[in-house]
N, C-alpha and C positions, 0 to 999 in steps of 0.2 A: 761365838763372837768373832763378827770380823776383824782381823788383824789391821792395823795400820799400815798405808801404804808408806814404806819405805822413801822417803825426798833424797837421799845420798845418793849420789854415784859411787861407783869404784876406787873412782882417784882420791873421794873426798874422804870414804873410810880408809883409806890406806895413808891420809895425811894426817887421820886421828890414832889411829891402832896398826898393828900389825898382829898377824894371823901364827899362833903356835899351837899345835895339840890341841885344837876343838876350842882354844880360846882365845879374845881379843883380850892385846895387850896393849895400858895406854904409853904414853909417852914418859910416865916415874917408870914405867915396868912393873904395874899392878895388874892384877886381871881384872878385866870392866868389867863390872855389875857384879848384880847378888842372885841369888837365888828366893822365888817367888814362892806363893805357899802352895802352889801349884806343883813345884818342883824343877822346872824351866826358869836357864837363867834367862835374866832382864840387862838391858843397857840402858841408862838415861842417857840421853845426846842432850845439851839443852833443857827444854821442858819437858821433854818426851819420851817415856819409857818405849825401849822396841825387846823384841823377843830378840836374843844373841843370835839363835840357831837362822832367823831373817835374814839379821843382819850377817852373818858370815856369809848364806849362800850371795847378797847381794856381792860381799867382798871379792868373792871369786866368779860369779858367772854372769854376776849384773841383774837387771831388775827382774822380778819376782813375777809373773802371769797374775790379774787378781783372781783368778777362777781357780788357780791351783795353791795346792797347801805343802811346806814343806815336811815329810817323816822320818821319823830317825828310825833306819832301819833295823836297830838292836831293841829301841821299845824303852832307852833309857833316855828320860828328857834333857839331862844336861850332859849328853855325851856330845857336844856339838862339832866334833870332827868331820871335815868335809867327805871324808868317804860313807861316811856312817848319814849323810842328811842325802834326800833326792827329792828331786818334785812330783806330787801326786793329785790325782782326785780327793773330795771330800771322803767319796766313798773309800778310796782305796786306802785313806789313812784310819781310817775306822778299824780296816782289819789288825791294822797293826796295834790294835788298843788291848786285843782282847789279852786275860791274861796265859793263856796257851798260844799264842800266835794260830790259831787254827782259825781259818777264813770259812764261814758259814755253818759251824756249829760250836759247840759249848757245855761245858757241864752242869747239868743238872742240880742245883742244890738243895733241891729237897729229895727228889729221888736219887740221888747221885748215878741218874742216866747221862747219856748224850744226846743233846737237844736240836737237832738240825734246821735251820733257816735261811729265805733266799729272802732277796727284795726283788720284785720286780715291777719296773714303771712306777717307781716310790711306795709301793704297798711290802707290805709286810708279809709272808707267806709261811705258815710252820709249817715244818715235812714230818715231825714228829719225835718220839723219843726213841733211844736205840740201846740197848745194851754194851756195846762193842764203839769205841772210837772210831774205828774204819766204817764202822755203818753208817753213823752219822756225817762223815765226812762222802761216803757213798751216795747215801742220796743227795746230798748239795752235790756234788758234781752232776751225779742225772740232771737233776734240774736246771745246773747252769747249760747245760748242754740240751734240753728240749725249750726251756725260756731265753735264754740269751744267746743261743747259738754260741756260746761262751764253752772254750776248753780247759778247765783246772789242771792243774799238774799235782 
């Protein structure tokens, strides 16, 4: 789901809230919003629910690209501390989804193997199963490196 395009400026959230420890605080001294059943908090502005973690990076860096998404790079959705949020691709927020943080393979659940997978040009490509996690992560890096001229670390 597309997110909604942020209407605030800078000045206008900093004339509603101010910014403490990954959260906005209103003008009683409560922290805005709740948390969603998602697990991501929400702020309502007026009629309008917005993601927090949005609304902070708008707070500090200003408007949001609509092409990029923002990720919490710890993988906990209402950690919304500014060092902890950066702006990414759709894809690149994906990796952070999985539950190992491992980019391009995964565990097995019925074989309790390791599962190794690229996309390339939107397709779906399996590399196969592997006994060993560095295997798995082995071949995705091949493959990022013969399909996308892409280097993994």
């Amino acid at each position: 789901m597309k997110p909604k395009k942020i209407q605030f400026s800078t000045e206008e959230l900093k004339n509603k809230f101010y910014y403490k420890n990954g959260f906005l605080i209103k003008k009683n001294e409560k922290i805005a919003g709740c948390l969603n059943k998602s697990g991501y908090r929400q702020v309502r502005i007026g009629k309008l629910i917005y993601p927090a973690h949005r609304l902070i990076w708008v707070y500090h860096y200003g408007s949001i690209d609509e092409t990029l998404q923002i990720d919490h790079i710890n993988g906990i959705k209402d950690d919304n501390r500014i060092e902890n949020l950066r702006l990414v691709s759709a894809q690149e927020n994906c990796y952070n989804r999985s539950r190992l943080n491992a980019k391009g393979y995964t565990k097995h659940k019925e074989t309790g193997k390791w599962q190794s997978s690229i996309s390339i040009d939107g397709k779906f490509k399996y590399l196969g199963l592997f006994a060993l996690e560095q295997e798995a992560r082995n071949a995705y890096i091949t493959a990022c490196a013969k399909h996308r001229k892409e280097v993994v670390l």
